[in-house]
N, C-alpha and C positions, 0 to 999 in steps of 0.2 A: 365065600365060605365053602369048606368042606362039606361032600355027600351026606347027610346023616348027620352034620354037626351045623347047632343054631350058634350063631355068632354073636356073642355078650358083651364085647368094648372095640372100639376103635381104637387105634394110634394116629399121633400126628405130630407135625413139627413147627414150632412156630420160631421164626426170625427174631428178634426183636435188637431196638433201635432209638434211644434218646425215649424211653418208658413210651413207644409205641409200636407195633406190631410191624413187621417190614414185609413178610414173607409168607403165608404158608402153604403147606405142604401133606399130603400123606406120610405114613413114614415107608410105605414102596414106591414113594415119587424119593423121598430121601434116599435108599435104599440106590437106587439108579444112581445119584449123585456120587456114594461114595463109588459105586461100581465106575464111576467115567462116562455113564453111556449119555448122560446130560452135565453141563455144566454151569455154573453160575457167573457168567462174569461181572454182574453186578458188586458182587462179592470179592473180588481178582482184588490179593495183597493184604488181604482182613484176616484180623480176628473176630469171628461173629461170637455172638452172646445168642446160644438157641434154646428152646426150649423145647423137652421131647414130653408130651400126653398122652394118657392113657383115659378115654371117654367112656362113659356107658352110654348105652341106648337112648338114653333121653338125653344126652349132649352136656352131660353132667362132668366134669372133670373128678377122676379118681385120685391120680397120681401125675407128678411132675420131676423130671430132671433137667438143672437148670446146666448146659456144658457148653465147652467152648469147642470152635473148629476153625482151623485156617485154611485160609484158600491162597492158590498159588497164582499168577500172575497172568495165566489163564484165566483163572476160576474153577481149577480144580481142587478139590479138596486134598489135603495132606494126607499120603498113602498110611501112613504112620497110622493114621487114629482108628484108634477101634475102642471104644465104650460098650459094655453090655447095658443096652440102655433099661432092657428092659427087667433081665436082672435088679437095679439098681431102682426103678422103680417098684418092682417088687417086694423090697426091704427096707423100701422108704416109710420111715416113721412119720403117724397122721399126727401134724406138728401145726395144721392149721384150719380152718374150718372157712369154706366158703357156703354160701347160701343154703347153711346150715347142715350142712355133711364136711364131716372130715376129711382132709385131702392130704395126700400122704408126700413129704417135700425131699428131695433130695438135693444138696449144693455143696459148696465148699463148706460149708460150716457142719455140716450133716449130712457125712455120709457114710455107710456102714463099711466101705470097702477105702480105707484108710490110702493104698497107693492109686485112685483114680481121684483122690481130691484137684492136684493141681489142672485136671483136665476137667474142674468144677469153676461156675462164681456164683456170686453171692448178691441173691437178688434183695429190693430192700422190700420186708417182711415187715418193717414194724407196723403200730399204731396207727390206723389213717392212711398206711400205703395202697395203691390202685394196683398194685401189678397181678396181686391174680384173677382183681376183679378185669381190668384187660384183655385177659388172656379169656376172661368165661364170657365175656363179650364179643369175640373176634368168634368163639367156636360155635356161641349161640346165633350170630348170624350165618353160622352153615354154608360160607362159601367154598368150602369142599364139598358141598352135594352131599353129608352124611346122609341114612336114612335112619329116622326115628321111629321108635318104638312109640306110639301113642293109643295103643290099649288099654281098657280099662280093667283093674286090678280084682279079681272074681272074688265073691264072697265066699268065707269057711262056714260047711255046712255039720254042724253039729250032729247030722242022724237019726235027729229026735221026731219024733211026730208032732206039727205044729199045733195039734189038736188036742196034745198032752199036756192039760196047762194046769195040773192041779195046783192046789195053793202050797205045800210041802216042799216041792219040788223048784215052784218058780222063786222062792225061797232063795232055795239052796244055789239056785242058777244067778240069782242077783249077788247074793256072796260072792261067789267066782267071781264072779265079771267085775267086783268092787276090785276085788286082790288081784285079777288079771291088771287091771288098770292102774294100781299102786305102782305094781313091781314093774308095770312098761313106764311109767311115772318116773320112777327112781332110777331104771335104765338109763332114761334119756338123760334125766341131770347127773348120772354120772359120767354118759358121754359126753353131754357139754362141758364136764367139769375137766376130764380127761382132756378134752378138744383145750379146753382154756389153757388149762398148765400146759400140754405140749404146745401150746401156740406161742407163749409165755416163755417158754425155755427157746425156742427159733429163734425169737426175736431177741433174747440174750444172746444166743450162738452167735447171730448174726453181726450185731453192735462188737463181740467179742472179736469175730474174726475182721471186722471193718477197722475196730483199735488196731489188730495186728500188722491189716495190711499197712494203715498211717505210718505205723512205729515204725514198718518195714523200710516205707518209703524215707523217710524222716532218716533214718541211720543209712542210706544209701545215698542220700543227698549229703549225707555230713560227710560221709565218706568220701564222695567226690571234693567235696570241699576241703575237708582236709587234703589229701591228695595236692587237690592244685597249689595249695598252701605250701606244700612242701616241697614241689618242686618250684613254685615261685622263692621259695627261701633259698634253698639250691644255688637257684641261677644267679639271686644275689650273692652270696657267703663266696661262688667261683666271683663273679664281678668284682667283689671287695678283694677277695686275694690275689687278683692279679693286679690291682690298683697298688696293693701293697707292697708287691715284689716288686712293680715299675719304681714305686715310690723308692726302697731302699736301693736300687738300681740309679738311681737318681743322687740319692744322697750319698753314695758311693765315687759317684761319676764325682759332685760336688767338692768331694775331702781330696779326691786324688788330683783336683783342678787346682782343689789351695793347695796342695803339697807341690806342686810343678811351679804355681806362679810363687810361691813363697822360696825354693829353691833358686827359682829364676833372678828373683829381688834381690837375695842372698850374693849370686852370684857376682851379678850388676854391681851391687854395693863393694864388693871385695874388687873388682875390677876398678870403682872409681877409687877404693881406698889406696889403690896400689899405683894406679896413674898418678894423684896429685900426693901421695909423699914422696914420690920420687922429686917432685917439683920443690920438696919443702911449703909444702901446705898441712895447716891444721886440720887434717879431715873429721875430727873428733866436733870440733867448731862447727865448721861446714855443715856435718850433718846433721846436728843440734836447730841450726838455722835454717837448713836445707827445711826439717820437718814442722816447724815453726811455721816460717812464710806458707809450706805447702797446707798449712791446717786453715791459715787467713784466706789464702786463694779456695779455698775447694766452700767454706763458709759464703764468700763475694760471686762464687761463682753460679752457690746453689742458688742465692738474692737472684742473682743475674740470668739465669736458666729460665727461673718464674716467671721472670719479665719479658726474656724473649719467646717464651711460650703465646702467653698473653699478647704479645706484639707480632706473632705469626697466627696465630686465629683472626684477630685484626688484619691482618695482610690479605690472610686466605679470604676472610669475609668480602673486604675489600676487590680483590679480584674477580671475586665470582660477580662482585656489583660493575667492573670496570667490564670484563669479558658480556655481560649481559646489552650493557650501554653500548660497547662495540659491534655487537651482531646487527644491534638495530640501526648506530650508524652506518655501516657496511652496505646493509638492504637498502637504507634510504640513497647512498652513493652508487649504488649498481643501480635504483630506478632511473637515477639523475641521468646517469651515464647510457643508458637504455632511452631511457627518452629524449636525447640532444639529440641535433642533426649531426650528417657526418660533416669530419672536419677537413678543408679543404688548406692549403700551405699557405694562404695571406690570412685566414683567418682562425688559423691553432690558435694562439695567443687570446685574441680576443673571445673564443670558447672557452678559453682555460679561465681567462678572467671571471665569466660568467660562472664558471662551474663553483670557481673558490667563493663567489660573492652567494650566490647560491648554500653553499654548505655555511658561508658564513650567516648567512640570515639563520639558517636552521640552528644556531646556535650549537656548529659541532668542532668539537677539538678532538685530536688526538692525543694518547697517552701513554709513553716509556715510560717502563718499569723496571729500572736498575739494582741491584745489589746493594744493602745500605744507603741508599738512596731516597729519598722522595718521590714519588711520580712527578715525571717530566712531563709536562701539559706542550705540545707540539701543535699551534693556530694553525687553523687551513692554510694561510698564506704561507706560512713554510713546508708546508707537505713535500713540494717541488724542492727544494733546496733540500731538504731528511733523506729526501729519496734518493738522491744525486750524490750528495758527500752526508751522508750521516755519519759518521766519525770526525768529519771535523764539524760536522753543526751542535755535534752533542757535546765535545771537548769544549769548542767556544761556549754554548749555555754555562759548562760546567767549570770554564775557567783552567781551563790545564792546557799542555799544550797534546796536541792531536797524536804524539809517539807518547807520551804519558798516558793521556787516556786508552790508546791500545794497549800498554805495559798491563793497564787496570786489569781493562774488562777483559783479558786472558787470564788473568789471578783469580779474578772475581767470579768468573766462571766453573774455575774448578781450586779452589784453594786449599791447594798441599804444598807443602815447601818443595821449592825448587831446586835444593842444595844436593850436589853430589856426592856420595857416600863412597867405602870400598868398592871395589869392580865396577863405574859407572855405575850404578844402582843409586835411582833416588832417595831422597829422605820419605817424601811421599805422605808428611806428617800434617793433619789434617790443622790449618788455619782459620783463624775467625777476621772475616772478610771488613777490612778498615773503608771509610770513606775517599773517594777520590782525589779530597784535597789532601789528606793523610796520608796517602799512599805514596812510599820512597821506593823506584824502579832499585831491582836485586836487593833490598834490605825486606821493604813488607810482606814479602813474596819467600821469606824464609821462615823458618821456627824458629823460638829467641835461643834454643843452644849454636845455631849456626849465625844467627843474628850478633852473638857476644860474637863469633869469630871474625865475619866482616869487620866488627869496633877492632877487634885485637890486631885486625890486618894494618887500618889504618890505621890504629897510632903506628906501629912498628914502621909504618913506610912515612 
């Protein structure tokens, strides 16, 4: 305190933290903080919720401002902030009443300095709240070392002569003191009453500005939400329009592909109409018939597609069963062959024996798989002989003679007509692959338009 000046209230700061006290302070220990000269790192990245008090003598709270402060990554506080706190508790209207004195509040909701609210919040005031009973508990444990006033309150001495006690007069002094006692009577209840309604309008301010903050947050959340909405709509409607453009890109491509082949058809057609009336041919006939047989073929062939679809899942199945049975004969024929002794030149033969009597117990064959074919089942015993002339042991199984059966299996391997076109240039016209015994060397091996030609060669010669 100053020379000459008796000191009447305290100030101080308290932290607060999840409706508990975290911190307190003087407010020229706070004072230091906003200077720099101390810092909080406790605090470092926060928005604290503080509370600034103004105490009397007996530890009684007067007045409270409820504001906000951030601290910087240090734990310095933000150069920025400056609140006239005390100002502001000054002006603060007595909106609530603890332990039976009114206590004067200022916050977001009530504050008489209209552009210091956002640097306010809003503590919860209502019915049954503890927070300022909190705060008068943190100050009445005294861990700031206040000193208290605890003197007692001196009696008013009226003047009079105790010894003057006529009956007139004691009278007149018991009147007084009835009306003294009324109007301090009627005093009080109308501070209490005062105390109610402003405590009663707080707690409306309060719930008021708590809707506003909801409503705030609520229209900022929808806003986000919209937002993403709209840019997720966005990215669809561009996705859709370029599917769209591909798409009409497409069916552009499509129309101009029928106009080249329908041009190309056209062409064809005028070209065979011109080749066989020179011959004296009906091509009017012809093509009538031509479209005919081709509507019965494309009908037998869709039957027959079915079939061979169905009869190549079948294959395929089949293989995968034939290729798995081979791995394991393989292994079991590499143990075999691993575990004989070595073979010596008077007794090749009789190992070899052993080895095929051996795979033959194990109940193993081998199996070629031909082109229109059936799987050719090859007994251990001819392994040797498969391996040595396999073209002519598979002709012999299959009944042809050994330059027929190679005539085949080169067709069957790759079956395009063989027939030559202008400039050496083949026909290269893809074939459907006949059975071995079917198969006529340079006739099957062609397309049936070069096929009529071979017939036309022979009769002519």
């Amino acid at each position: 305190m100053f020379f000459g000046f008796k000191q009447t209230y305290y100030e101080a700061v308290i932290f607060m933290g999840h409706k508990k006290v975290l911190k307190e302070m003087l407010y020229s220990e706070f004072e230091a903080v906003l200077d720099g000269v101390v810092g909080e790192p406790e605090f470092k990245n926060q928005t604290c919720h503080a509370v600034y008090l103004k105490i009397d003598m007996r530890l009684n709270i007067l007045g409270t401002v409820f504001f906000l402060i951030d601290f910087d990554s240090d734990g310095n506080p933000d150069r920025r902030w400056n609140l006239p706190l005390a100002q502001l508790v000054d002006t603060a209207p007595m909106s609530a009443s603890l332990n039976g004195k009114s206590v004067g509040i200022t916050c977001r909701s009530q504050c008489q300095i209209p552009w210091h609210q956002d640097f306010l919040w809003e503590p919860d005031l209502s019915k049954g709240s503890t927070t300022l009973k909190t705060l008068a508990a943190s100050i009445k444990s005294n861990r700031l070392g206040l000193l208290i006033d605890s003197g007692n309150r001196g009696r008013i001495a009226d003047g009079s002569d105790a010894n003057d006690q006529s009956p007139a007069r004691s009278a007149a002094r018991s009147d007084y003191e009835k009306i003294i006692d009324e109007t301090s009577r009627s005093e009080q209840e109308a501070q209490k009453l005062a105390a109610s309604i402003a405590e009663y309008e707080l707690i409306i301010a309060s719930l008021k500005t708590s809707h506003e903050q909801a409503s705030e947050r609520l229209r900022e959340q929808f806003a986000r939400e919209k937002e993403a909405m709209l840019v997720n709509y966005g990215e669809m409607k561009n996705t859709y329009q370029a599917v769209d453009e591909k798409n009409r890109h497409l069916q552009d491509e499509i129309k101009s592909m029928r106009k080249v082949l329908e041009q190309e058809r056209a062409d064809f057609e005028e070209k065979i109409s011109a080749s066989v009336n020179q011959q004296g041919v009906d091509y009017s006939a012809l093509r009538k018939q031509y479209r005919t047989e081709f509507q019965r073929k494309i009908i037998e062939q869709t039957g027959d597609l079915k079939n061979r679809l169905e009869m190549r899942e079948i294959e395929a199945q089949y293989r995968e069963d034939q290729i798995k049975s081979l791995k394991q004969q393989l292994s079991k024929v590499s143990a075999l062959s691993d575990n004989s002794p070595a073979r010596g030149t008077s007794s090749g033969r009789g190992d070899r024996e052993d080895s095929v009597f051996e795979l033959e117990s194990l109940g193993m064959n081998f199996v070629l798989t031909l082109p229109a074919v059936r799987p050719l089942s090859i007994p251990a015993v001819d392994l040797a002989v498969f391996r040595s002339q396999p073209v002519d042991y598979v002709a012999e199984r299959l009944g042809l003679e050994p330059a027929v059966y190679k005539s085949w299996l080169q067709y069957a391997r790759n079956p395009i007509c063989s027939a030559l076109i202008a400039q050496g240039r083949g026909c290269d016209c893809r074939l459907e692959v006949v059975r071995p015994k079917e198969f006529i060397p340079e006739f099957s091996n062609k397309c049936s338009e070069h096929q009529m030609s071979v017939v036309q060669n022979l009769r002519a010669s």
